[in-house]
C-alpha positions as CSV (number, residue, x, y, z in Angstrom):
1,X,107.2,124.0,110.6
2,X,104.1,122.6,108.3
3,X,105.1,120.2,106.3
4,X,102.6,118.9,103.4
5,X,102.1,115.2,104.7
6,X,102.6,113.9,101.0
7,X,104.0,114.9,97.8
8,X,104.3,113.8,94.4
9,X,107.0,114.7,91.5
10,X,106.9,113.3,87.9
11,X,110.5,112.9,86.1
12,X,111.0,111.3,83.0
13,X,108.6,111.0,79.7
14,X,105.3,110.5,79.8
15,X,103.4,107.3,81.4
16,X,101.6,105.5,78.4
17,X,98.2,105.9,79.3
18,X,96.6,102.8,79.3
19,X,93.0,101.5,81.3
20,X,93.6,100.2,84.4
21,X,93.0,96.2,84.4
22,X,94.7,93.9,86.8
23,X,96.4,90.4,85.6
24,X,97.2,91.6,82.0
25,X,100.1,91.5,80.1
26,X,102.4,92.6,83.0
27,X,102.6,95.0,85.6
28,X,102.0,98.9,84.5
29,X,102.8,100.4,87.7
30,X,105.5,98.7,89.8
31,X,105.7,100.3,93.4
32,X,108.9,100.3,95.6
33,X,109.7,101.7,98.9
34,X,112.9,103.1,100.1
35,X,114.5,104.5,103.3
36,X,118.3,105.1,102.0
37,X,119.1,101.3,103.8
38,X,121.2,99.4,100.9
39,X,118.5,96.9,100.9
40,X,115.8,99.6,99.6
41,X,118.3,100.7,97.3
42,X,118.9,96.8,95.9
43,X,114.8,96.9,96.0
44,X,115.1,100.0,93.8
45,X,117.4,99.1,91.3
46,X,115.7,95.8,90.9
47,X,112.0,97.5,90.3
48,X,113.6,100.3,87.8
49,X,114.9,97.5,86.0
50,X,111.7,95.2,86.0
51,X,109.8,98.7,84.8
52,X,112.3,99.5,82.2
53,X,111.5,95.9,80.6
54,X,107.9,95.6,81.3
55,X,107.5,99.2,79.8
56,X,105.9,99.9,83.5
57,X,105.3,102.9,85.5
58,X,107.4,103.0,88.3
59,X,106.5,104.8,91.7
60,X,109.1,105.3,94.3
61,X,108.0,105.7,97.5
62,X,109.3,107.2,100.6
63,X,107.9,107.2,104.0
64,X,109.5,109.6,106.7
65,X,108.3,110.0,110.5
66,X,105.0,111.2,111.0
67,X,105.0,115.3,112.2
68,X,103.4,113.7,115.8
69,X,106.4,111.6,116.5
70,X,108.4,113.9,115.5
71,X,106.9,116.7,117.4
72,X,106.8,114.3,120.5
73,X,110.8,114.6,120.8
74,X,111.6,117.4,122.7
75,X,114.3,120.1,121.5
76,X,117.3,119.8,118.7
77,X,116.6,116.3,118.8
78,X,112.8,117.2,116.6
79,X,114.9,119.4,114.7
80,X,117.7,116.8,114.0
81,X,115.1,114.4,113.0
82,X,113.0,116.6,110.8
83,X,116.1,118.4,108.7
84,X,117.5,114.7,108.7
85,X,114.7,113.0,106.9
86,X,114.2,116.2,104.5
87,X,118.1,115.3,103.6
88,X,117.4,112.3,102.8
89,X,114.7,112.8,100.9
90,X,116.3,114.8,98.8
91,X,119.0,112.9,97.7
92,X,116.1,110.1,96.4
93,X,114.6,112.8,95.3
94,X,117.7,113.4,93.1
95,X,118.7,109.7,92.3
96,X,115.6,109.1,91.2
97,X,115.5,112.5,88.6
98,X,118.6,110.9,87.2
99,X,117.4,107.5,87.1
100,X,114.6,109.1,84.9
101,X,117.0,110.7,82.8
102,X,119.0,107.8,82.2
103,X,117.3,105.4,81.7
104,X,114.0,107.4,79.6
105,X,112.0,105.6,82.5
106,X,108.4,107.4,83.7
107,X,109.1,107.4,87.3
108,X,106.6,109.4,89.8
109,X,108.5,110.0,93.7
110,X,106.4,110.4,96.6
111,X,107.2,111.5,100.0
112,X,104.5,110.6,102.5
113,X,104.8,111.1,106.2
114,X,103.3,108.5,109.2
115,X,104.1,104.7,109.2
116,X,105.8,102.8,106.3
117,X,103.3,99.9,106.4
118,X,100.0,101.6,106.7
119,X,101.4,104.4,104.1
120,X,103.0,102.0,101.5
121,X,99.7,100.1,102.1
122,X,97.9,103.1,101.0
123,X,99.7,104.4,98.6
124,X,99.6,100.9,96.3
125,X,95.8,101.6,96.7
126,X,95.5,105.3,95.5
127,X,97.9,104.6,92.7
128,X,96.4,100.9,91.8
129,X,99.6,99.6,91.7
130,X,100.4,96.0,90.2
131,X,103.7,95.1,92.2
132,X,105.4,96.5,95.3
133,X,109.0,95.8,95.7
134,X,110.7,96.4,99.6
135,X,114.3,95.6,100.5
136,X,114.2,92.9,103.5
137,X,114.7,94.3,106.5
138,X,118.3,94.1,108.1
139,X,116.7,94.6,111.3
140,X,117.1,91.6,113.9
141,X,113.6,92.4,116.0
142,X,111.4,92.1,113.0
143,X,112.4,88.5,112.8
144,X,110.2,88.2,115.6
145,X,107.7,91.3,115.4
146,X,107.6,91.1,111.4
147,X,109.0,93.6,109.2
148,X,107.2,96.1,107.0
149,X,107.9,93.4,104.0
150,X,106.5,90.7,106.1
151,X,103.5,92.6,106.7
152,X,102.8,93.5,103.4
153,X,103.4,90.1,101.8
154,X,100.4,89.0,104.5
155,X,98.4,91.6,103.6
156,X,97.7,89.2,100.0
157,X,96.1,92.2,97.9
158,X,99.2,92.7,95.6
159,X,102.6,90.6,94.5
160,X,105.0,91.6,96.7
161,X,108.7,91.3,95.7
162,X,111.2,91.0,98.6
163,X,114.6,91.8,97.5
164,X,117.7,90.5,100.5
């Protein structure tokens, strides 16, 4: 199965186009991350209403597990994984066309494949995004390893919001 390691769909009315300039009048391109947990979807409701207001660009962002790892699980249990992050991504995929809809927002979806930091991290690069928003993680490890969240909010190259 070859699946594209990234894809992009546009929904919504057109992005005012504007030059890109960091620290202006607010953020044009807010950037959020989801996974289906209810924190990503708190994350997401919160950055579609900060975009609505600021007149922003939103870009929703979903990382699933990289073809390798998935590959490196032997049997159904590939299969499960693969068909089961395709699901998901699909019903973002539709949320997010309604969302669009309803509220006359330019929003842009992404499904990338590989790890969420190092993906999210490049994808607020290629698309020169002002803000990132992530939904804490719910996780009790990462209170010792870090989360994704934690790890971007060190990274210090954009405002990171962290929505509990």
């Amino acid at each position: 199965m070859d699946v594209p390691q990234q894809r992009a769909e546009h929904y919504g009315p057109a992005a005012a186009p504007c030059a890109f300039e960091r620290g202006t009048d607010g953020p044009r391109v807010i950037m959020v991350g989801v996974d289906g947990s209810p924190t990503s979807e708190r994350a997401a409701a919160y950055a579609a209403g900060l975009a609505r207001r600021q007149r922003s660009r939103l870009v929703v962002v979903f990382v699933g597990e990289h073809a390798g790892l998935v590959g490196a699980i032997y049997g159904q249990a590939a299969a499960a994984v693969a068909e089961t992050a395709e699901e998901l991504a699909a019903e973002l995929r539709e949320q997010v066309r309604r969302a669009a809809e309803e509220m006359d927002l330019p929003i842009t979806f992404v499904v990338r494949r590989g790890d969420a930091y190092a993906e999210l991290r490049a994808a607020a690069d290629e698309l020169r995004a002002d803000m990132l928003v992530v939904g804490a993680s719910a996780q009790a490890g990462h209170r010792f390893v870090g989360s994704v969240a934690t790890r971007l909010v060190k990274q210090g190259r954009w405002p990171v919001v962290v929505v509990p």
